[in-house]
N, C-alpha and C positions, 0 to 999 in steps of 0.2 A: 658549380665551378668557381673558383677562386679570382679575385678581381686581378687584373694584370695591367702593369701599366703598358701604354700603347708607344711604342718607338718605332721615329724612324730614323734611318742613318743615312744623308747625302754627302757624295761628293763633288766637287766641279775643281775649277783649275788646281794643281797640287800634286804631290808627291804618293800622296795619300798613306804616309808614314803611320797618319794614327788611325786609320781603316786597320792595317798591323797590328798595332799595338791592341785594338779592342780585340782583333781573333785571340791575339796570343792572351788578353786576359778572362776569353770565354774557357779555354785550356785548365784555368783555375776556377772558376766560379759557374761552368754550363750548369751544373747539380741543382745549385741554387739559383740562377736568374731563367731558367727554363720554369723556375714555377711561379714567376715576378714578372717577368717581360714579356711581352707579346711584341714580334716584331713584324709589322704591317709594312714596312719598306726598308730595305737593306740588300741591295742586289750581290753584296759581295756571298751572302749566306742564305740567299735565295733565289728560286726563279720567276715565282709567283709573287709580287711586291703590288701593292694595292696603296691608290692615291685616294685614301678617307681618311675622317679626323684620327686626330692624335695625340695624348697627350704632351709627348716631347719628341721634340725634334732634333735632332745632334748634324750639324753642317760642316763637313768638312770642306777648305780650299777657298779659293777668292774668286770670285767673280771676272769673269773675260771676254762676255757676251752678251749683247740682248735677249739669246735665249737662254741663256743662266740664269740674268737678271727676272727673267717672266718665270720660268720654275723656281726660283727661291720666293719669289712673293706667293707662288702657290700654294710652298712647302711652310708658310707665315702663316698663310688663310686656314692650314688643315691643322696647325698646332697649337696646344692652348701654350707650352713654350716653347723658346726657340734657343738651342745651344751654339754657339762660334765654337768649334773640335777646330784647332790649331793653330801656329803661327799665319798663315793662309788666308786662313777667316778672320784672325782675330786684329791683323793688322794689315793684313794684305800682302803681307812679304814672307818667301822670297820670290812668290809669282808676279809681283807685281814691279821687277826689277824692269820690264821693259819702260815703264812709267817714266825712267830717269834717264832712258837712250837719248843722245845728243840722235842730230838729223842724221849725218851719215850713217849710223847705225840703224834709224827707225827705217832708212830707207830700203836698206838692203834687207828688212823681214817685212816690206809692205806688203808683196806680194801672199804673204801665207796671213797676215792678218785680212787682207781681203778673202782669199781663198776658201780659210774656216769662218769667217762673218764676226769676228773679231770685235771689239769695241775701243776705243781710243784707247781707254785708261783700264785698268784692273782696280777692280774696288773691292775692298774688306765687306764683308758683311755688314755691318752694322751702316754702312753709306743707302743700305737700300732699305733694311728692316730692321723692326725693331726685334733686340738679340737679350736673350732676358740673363742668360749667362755666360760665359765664356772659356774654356778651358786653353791657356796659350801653351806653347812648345812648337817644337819641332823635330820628334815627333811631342805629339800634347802627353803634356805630364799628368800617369798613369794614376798618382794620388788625389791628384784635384781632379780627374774625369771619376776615381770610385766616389768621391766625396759629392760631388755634386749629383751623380745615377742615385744614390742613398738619399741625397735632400728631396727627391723628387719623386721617390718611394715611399716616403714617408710623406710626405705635401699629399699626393695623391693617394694615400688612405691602403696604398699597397702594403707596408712593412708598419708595426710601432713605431 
């Protein structure tokens, strides 16, 4: 059996614009990344998703919780690298718009930031872990996500 590289795909706070984006570009490429990728965790395309190593990890969305923040250091520990997938991850916005509420506004969403367990601030990706590349947009731009899935095919001994 042919070596495959190991992906996962998470999301947390976001749109999840570029979850989208990657279906619609499985539409042109399932043919050929069904005999390249193995995908160990991706709930949008699966049901059985498995938390063991990996060799890349693609993160979509920003961080907005303690338990975010504890599953993405997980989602660090199990990758040998670690992708920021959007504007979201990559800079923390536009999830991270609550960040800039004056008080009368933070006051009036205290209640659902308590509610869901919420954290003060929304943090980018890279404030928690170390992110070894990036793909920004919103949704992420579809050249720089094939261009860097190829660096990482080839790094990992998958493609020439």
């Amino acid at each position: 059996m042919a070596k495959k590289l190991r992906i996962g795909w998470f999301t947390f706070t976001c749109c999840e614009d570029s979850t989208i984006i990657f279906t619609e570009l499985l539409n042109e490429n399932y043919r050929q990344w069904k005999n390249l990728i193995d995908f160990k965790h991706f709930k949008t395309l699966k049901t059985k998703n498995v938390w063991e190593d990996m060799d890349v990890a693609f993160v979509e969305g920003a961080i907005s919780s303690f338990g975010q923040t504890e599953k993405l250091k997980k989602i660090r520990s199990l990758s040998k690298k670690l992708v920021a997938i959007g504007a979201c991850a990559c800079i923390g916005m536009p999830s991270g718009q609550r960040n800039q509420f004056d008080e009368a506004t933070r006051a009036e969403i205290e209640f659902l930031l308590d509610r869901f367990k919420y954290s003060d601030k929304v943090q980018k990706i890279s404030d928690i872990v170390a992110v070894d590349d990036q793909v920004n947009g919103c949704p992420m731009n579809e050249e720089a996500f094939l261009t860097i899935l190829n660096k990482y095919l080839k790094e990992f001994g998958i493609i020439p």
